[in-house]
C-alpha positions as CSV (number, residue, x, y, z in Angstrom):
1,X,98.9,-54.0,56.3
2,X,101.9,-51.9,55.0
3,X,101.9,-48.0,55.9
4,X,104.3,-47.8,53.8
5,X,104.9,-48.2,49.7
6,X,108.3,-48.4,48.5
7,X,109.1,-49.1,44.4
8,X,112.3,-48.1,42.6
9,X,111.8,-47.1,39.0
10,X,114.3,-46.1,36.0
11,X,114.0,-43.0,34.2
12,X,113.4,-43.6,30.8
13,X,113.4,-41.6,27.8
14,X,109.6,-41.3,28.1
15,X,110.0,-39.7,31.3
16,X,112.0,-36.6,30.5
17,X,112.2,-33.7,28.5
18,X,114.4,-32.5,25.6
19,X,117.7,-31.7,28.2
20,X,117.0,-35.3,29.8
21,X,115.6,-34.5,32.8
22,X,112.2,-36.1,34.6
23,X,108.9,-33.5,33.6
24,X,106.9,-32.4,36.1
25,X,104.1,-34.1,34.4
26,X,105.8,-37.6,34.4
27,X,106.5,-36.9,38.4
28,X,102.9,-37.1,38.7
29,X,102.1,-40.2,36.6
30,X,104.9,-42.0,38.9
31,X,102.8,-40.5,41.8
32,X,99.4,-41.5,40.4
33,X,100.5,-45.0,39.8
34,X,102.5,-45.9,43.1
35,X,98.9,-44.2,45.2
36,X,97.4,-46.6,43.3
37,X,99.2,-49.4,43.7
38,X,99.5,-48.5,47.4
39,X,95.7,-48.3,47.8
40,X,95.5,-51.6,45.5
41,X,96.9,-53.1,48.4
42,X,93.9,-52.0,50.9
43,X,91.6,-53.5,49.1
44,X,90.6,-50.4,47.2
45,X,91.7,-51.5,43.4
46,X,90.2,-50.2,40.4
47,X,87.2,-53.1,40.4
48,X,86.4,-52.6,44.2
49,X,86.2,-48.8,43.7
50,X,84.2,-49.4,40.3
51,X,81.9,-51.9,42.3
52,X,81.5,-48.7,44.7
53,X,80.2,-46.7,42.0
54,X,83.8,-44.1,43.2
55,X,87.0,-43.1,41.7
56,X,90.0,-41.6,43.5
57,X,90.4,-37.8,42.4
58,X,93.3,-35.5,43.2
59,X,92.4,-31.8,45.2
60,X,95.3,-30.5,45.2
61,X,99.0,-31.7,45.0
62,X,102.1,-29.8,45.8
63,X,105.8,-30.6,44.3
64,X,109.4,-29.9,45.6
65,X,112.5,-31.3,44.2
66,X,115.9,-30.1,45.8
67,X,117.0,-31.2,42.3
68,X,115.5,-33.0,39.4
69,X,116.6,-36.2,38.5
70,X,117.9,-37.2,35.2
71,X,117.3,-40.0,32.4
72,X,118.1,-43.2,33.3
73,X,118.6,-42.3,36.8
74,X,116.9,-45.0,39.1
75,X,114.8,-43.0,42.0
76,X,113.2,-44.9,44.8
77,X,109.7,-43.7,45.8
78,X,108.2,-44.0,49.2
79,X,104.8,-43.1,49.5
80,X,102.0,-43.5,52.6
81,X,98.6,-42.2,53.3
82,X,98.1,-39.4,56.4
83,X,94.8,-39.8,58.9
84,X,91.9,-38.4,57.0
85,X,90.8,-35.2,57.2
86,X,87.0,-34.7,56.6
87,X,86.5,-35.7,52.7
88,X,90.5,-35.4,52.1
89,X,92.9,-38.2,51.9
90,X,96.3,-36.9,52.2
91,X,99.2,-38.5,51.1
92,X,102.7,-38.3,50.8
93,X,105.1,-38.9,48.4
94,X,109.5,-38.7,48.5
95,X,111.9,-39.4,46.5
96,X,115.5,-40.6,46.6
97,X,118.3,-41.1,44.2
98,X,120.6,-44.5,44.0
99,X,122.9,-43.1,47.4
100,X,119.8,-42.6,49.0
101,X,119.7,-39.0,49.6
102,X,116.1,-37.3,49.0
103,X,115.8,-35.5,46.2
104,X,112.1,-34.6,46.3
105,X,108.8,-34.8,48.2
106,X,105.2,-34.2,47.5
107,X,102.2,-33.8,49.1
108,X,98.3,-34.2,47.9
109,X,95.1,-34.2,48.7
110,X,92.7,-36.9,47.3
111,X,89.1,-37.2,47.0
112,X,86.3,-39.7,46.2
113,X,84.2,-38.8,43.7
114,X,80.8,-40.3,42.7
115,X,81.0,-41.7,38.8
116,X,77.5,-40.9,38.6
117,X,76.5,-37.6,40.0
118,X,79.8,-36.4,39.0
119,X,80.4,-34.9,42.5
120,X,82.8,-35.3,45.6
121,X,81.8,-37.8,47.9
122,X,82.0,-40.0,51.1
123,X,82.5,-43.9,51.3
124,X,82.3,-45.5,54.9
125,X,84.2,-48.6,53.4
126,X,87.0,-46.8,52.1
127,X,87.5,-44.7,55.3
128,X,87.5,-48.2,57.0
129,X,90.2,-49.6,55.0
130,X,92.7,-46.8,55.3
131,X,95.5,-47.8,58.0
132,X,95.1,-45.0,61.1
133,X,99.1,-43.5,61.1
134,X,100.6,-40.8,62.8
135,X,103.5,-39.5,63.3
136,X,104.7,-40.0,59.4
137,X,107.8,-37.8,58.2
138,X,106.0,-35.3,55.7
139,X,108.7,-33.4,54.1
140,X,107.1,-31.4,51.6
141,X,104.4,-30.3,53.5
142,X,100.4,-30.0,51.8
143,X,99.3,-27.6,49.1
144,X,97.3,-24.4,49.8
145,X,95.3,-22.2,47.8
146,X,96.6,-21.1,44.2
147,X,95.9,-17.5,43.1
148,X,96.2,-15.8,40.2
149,X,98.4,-12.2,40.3
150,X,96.1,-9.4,39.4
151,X,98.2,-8.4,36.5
152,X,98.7,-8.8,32.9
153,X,98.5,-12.4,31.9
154,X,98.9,-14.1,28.1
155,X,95.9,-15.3,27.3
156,X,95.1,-19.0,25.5
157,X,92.4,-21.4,24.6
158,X,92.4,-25.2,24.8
159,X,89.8,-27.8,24.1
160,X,91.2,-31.3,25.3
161,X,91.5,-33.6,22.9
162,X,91.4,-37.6,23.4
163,X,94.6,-38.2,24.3
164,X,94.5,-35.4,27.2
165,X,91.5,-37.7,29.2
166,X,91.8,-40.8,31.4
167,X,89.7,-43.6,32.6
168,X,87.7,-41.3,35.0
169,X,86.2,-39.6,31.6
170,X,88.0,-36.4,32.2
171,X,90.9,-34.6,31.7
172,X,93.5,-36.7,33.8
173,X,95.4,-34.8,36.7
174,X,99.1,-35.3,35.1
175,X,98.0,-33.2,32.0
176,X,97.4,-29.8,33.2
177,X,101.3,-29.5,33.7
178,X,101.8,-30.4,30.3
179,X,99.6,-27.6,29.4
180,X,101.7,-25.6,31.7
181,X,105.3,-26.5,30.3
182,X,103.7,-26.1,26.7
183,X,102.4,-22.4,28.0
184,X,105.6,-21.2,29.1
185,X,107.1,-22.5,26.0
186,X,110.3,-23.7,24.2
187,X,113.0,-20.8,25.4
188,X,111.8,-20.8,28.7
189,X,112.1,-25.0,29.1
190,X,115.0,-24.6,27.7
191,X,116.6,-22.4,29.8
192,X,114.8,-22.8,33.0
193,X,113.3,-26.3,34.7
194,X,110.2,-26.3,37.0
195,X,112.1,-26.5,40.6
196,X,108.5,-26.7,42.9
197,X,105.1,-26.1,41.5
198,X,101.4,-26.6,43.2
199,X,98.2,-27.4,41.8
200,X,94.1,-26.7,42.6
201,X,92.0,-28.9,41.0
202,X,88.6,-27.1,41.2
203,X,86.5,-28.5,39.2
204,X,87.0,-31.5,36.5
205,X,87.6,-30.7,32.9
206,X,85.5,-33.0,30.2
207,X,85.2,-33.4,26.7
208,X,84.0,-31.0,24.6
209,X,85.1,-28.2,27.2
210,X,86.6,-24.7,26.3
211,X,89.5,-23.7,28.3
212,X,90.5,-20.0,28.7
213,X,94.1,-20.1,30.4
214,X,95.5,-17.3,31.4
215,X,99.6,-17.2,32.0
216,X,101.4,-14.9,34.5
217,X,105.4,-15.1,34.8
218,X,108.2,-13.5,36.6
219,X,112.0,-13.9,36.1
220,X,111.8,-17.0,38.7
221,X,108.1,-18.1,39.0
222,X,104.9,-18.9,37.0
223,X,101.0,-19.4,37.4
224,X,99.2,-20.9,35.5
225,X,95.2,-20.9,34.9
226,X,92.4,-22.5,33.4
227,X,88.5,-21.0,33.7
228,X,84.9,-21.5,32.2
229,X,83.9,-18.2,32.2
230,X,83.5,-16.7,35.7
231,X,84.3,-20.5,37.0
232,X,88.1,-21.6,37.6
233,X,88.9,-24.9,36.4
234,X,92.1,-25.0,38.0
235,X,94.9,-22.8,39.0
236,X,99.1,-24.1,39.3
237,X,101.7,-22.5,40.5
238,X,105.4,-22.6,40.9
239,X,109.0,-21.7,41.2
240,X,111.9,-22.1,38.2
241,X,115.1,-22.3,38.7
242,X,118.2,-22.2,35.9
243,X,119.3,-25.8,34.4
């Protein structure tokens, strides 16, 4: 069994924004599919989680680029699981341009969740089929706790629409930063790209839901929030740096 994943991709259009460079969103898709493929190779593919009755769910995740890579650059991803902690699957994820230097690293937290009572979960099975590492180079660290400044924030609303939910029936982990970029809007993208950023997942988003966001910003930082009334949805946060 392989600890580690390695894939090289090309950045393509589809990956980056309107100055060319790869969206924080699109980081996490390429995240979300390597993990998969990764866990694919356990014995843990979509069918065998399905069979199950489970589905993979990120926690949290936490992002750091040293500098973001550009269209049509080709970046190597290596990505490998951490032991298990209680109900958490961490994992790591770093990237490297075409000379090999790192220009990136993650960290997240993953869950199993039950498709049918909707809740977080344990799976014997699973647990059993993850390799036992330690001792892993885990640049970026793991996310902690988002929270919200207690100032002034621009308000919003969003109702997730079809295109905004995945296979899992629920708003898919890659979109809240689209929501994010699309929150701090057009000037500010512009100008500025999203150097770092972290995200709480704190409770899954479906249809029909009612978003209240709430936006705080500073010269060189951001968060970002969803609620259900008293209830937080999910909470990012992160750093900007010029382009």
């Amino acid at each position: 069994m392989e600890h580690v994943y390695q894939e090289t991709i090309d950045l393509r259009a589809a990956d980056c924004d309107m100055c060319g460079a790869w969206r924080p969103d699109a980081i996490l898709t390429c995240m979300q599919e390597t993990a998969g493929e990764h866990s694919a190779r356990f014995g843990l593919d979509r069918k065998a989680m399905d069979a199950l009755g489970i589905c993979w769910v990120l926690s949290r995740v936490k992002v750091d680029m040293k500098r973001t890579p550009r269209c049509f650059e080709k970046i190597t991803v290596k990505t490998y699981p951490l032991p298990q902690r209680h109900l958490f699957f961490p994992r790591v994820h770093v990237f490297y341009d075409q000379q090999g230097e790192e220009v990136g690293a993650a960290g997240a937290l993953w869950v199993l969740m039950d498709m049918n009572a909707r809740r977080i979960t344990a799976c014997d099975e699973v647990s059993a089929r993850f390799p036992r590492v330690q001792g892993l180079y885990n640049p970026a660290g793991m996310p902690g706790t988002v929270r919200m400044p207690e100032t002034e924030a621009e308000k919003g609303c969003i109702t997730p629409r079809f295109s905004d939910l995945d296979l899992n029936r629920h708003v898919n982990n890659t979109r809240y930063m689209t929501w994010c970029q699309d929150a701090l809007g057009i000037a500010c993208m512009t100008d500025m790209e999203i150097a770092s950023f972290q995200i709480n997942y704190d409770a899954e988003v479906l249809p029909g839901a009612q978003v209240e966001t709430s936006l705080v910003r500073s010269e060189n930082s951001f968060c970002f929030a969803g609620c259900d009334g008293d209830r937080q949805l999910f909470a990012i946060d992160g750093a900007l740096r010029a382009r």
